[in-house]
C-alpha positions as CSV (number, residue, x, y, z in Angstrom):
1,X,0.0,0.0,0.0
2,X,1.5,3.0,-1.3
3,X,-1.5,5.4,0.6
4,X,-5.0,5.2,1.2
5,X,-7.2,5.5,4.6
6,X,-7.3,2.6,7.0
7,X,-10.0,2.9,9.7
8,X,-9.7,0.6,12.7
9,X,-12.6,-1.0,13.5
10,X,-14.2,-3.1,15.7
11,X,-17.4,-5.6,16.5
12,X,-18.1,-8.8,18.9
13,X,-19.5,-11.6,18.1
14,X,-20.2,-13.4,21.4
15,X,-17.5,-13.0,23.9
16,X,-15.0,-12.6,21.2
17,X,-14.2,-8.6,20.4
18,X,-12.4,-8.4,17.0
19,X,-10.3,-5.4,16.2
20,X,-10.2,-5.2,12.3
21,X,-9.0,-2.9,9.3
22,X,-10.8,-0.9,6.9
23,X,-8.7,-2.4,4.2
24,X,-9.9,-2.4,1.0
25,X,-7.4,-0.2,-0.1
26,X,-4.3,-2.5,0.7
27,X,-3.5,-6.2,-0.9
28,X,-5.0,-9.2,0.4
29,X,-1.8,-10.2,1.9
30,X,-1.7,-7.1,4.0
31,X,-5.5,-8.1,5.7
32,X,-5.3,-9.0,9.3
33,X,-8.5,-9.1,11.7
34,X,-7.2,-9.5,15.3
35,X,-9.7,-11.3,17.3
36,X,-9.4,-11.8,21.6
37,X,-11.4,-13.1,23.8
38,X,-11.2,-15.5,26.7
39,X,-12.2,-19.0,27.0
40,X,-15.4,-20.0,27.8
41,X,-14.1,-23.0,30.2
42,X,-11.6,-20.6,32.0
43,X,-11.6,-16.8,31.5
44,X,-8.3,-16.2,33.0
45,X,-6.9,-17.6,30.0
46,X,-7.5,-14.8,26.8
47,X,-6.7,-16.3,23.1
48,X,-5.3,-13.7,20.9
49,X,-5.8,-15.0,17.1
50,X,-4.3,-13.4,13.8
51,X,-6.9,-14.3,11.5
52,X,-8.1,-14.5,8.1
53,X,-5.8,-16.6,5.6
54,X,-3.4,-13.4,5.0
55,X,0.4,-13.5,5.6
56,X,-0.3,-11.6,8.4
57,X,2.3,-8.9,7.7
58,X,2.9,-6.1,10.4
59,X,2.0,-2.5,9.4
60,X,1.2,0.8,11.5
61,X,-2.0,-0.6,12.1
62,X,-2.5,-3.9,12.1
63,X,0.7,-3.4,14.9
64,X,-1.9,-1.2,16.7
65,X,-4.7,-3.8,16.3
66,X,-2.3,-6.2,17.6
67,X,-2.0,-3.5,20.7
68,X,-5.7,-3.1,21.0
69,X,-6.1,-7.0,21.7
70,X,-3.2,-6.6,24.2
71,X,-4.8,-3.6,25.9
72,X,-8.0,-5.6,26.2
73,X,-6.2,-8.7,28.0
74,X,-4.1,-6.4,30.1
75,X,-6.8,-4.2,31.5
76,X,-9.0,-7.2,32.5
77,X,-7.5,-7.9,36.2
78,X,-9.0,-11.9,35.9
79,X,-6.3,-12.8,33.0
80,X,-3.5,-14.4,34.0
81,X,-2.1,-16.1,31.0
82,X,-2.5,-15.5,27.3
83,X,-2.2,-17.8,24.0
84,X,-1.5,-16.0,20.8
85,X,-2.0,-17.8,17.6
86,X,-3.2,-17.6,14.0
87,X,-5.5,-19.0,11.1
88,X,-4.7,-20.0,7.8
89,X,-0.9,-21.3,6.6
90,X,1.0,-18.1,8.2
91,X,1.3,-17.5,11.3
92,X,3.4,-14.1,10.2
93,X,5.2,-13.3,7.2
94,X,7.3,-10.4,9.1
95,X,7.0,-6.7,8.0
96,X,4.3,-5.1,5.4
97,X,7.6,-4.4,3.2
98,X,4.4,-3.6,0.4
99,X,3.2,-0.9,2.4
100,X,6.1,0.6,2.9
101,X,7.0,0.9,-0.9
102,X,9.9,3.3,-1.5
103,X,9.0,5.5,1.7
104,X,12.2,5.2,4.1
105,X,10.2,7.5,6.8
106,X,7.2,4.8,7.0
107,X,9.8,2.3,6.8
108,X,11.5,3.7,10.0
109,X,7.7,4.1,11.6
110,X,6.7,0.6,11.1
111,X,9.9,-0.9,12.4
112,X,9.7,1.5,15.4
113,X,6.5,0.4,16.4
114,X,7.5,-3.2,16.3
115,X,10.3,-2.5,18.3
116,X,7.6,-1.5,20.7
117,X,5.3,-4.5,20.4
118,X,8.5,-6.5,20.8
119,X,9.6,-5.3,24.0
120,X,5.5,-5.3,25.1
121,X,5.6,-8.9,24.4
122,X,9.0,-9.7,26.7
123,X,7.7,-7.8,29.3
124,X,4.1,-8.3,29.6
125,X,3.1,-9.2,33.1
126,X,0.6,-12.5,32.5
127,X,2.7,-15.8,30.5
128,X,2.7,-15.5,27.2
129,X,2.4,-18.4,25.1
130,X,2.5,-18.8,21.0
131,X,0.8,-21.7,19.0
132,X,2.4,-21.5,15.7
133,X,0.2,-23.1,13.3
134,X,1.9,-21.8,10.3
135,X,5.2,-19.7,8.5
136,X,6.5,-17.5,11.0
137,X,9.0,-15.5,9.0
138,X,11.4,-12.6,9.7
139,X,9.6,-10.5,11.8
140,X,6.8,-13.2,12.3
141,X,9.5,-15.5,13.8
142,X,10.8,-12.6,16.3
143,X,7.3,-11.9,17.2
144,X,6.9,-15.7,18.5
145,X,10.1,-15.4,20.3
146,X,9.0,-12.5,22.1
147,X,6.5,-14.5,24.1
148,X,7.2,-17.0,27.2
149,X,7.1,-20.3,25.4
150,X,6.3,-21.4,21.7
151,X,4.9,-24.8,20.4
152,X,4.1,-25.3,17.1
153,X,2.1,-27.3,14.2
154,X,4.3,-29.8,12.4
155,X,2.4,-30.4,9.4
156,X,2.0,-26.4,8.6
157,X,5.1,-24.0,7.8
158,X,8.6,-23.4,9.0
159,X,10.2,-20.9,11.6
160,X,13.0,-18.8,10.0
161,X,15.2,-15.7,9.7
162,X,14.9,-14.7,6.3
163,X,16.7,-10.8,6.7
164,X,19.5,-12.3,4.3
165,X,17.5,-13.4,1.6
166,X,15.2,-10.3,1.9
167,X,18.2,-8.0,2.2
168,X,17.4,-6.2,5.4
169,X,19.6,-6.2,8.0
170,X,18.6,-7.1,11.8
171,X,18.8,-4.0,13.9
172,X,20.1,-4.1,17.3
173,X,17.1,-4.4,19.2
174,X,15.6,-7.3,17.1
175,X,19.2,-9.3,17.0
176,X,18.9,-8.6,20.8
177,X,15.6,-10.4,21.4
178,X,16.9,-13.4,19.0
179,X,20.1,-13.9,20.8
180,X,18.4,-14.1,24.1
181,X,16.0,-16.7,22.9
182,X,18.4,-18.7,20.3
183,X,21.7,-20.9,22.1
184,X,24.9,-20.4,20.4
185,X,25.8,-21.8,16.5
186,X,21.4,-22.3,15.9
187,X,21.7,-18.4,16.3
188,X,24.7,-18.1,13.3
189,X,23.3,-20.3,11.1
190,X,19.4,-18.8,11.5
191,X,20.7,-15.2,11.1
192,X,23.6,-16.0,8.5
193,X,21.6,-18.5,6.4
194,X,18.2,-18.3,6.9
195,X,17.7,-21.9,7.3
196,X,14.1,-23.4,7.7
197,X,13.5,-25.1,10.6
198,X,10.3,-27.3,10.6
199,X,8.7,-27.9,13.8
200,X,10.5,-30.7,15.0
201,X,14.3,-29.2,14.1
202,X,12.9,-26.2,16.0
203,X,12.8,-28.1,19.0
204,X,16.2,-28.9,18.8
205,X,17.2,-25.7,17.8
206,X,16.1,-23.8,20.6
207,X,12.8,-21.3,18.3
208,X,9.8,-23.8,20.0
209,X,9.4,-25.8,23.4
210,X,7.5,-28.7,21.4
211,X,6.3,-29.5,18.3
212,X,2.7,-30.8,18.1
213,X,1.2,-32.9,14.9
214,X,-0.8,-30.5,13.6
215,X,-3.1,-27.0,14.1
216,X,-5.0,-28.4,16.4
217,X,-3.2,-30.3,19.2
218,X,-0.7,-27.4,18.4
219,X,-3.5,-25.2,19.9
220,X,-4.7,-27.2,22.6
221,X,-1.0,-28.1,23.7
222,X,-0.8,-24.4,24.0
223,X,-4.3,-24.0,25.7
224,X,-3.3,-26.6,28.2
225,X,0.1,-24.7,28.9
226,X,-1.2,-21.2,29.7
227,X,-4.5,-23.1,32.0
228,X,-1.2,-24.8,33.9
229,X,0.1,-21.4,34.3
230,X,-2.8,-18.8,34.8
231,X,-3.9,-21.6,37.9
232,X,-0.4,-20.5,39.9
233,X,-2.0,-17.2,39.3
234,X,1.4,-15.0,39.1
235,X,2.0,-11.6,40.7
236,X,2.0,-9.1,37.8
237,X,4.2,-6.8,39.2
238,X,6.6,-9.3,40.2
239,X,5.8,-11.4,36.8
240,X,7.4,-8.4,35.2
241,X,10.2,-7.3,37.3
242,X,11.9,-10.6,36.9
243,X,11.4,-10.3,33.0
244,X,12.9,-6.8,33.2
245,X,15.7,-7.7,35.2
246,X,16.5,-11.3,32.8
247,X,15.9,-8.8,29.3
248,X,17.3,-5.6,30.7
249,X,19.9,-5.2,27.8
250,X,17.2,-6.2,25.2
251,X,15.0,-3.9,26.3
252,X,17.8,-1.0,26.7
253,X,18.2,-2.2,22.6
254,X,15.3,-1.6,21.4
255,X,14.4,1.3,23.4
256,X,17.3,2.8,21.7
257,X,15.9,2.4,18.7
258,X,17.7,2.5,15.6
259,X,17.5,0.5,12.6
260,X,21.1,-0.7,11.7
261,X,23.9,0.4,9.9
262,X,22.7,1.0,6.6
263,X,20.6,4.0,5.9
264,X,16.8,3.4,5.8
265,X,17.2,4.8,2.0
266,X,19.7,2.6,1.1
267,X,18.1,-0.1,2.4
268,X,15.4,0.6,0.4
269,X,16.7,1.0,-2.3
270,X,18.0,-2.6,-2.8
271,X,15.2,-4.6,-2.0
């Protein structure tokens, strides 16, 4: 999307409040309806779902819808754990580089406000857990390692650092939340090669805690997780001072924003 208005929306259906895009100015790809609500068996459990069958790209506002589902988990004082997952074959395909076109200002704006929604993500006070049920690419595969603990679908995508083939460097706050999460040589070869790690070599890796057969044992294996967790009923304040203290330099990263050594222009210019 070069331009255009996109209004943000939303409507419930149920218990479920969906924050959606007025998007009929922007490509298919680019749709993303954000939907949240908690579960019926256990309300201090909130599912956060990306869905439609988009790549679930990140732009200035689907990042904000993204936000608005947070906000709505956040502010109810019952949640104490929260599962974020997706529909269709992508569970995100990274940055809205489409949107961004040959703008290097809205370039620097969307990466900024994922630099927020990354450090949100490490720090937010209830446990955090991601059901990957698709590609989580680039962006889409930082955005899963943001969050407390990952499991994901075997029979639907691959997890991956794909800055290399894109030709987009990492900046210092994203290679900061990737190092934390990755041990050692996995982190060399994901950011140096862009390998593809299915579910199971994700394990192994380090990018997932388990790998599940497919979308839907990866979801309830997920479900299952965050009951476990929202039943110890965790002090908030306390649930994020210990993940301030353990991300303190990630955080300091991508507070400082930046966005590598290359000019956003140049950059821009070579994709």
């Amino acid at each position: 999307m070069a331009g255009g208005e996109c209004v943000q929306k939303s409507c419930r259906q149920g218990n479920v409040l969906i924050w959606f895009l007025d998007l009929r100015l922007l490509p298919s790809a680019a749709r993303m309806d954000v939907k949240v609500a908690p579960l019926p068996e256990d309300a201090s459990v909130y599912v956060i779902t990306l869905a439609g069958k988009g790549e679930h790209r990140y732009n200035e506002e689907s990042l904000a819808a993204i936000n608005r589902a947070l906000d709505d988990v956040e502010k109810d004082a019952n949640a104490a754990a929260l599962v974020i997952s997706n529909e269709g074959k992508f569970f995100s395909n990274g940055l809205d580089l489409a949107a961004v076109g040959d703008n290097p200002g809205r370039f620097q704006l969307i990466v900024a406000d994922f630099h927020k929604l990354l450090k949100r993500l490490l720090l937010f006070p209830i446990p955090t857990v991601a059901a990957i049920c698709g590609h989580a690419a680039a962006a889409g595969c930082m955005f899963a390692l943001a969050m407390d603990y990952r499991v994901m679908s075997a029979d639907r995508g691959y997890i991956f650092l794909s800055e290399i083939d894109i030709r987009i460097p990492l900046t210092a706050g994203m290679n900061a939340v990737i190092r934390s999460k990755i041990p050692g040589n996995n982190f060399y070869k994901a950011v140096l090669s862009a390998h593809k790690y299915s579910a199971k070599t994700a394990v192994g890796a380090g990018f997932v805690d388990a790998a599940l057969p497919d979308p839907a044992s990866t979801l309830k294996e997920a479900l299952d997780r965050a009951k476990a967790l929202a039943a110890r009923n965790f002090d908030r304040l306390i649930y994020n001072a210990l993940k301030g203290e353990m991300f303190k330099q990630v955080i300091k990263d991508l507070e400082d924003g930046g966005f590598g050594p290359i000019p956003a222009e140049v950059l821009l210019s070579r994709m």
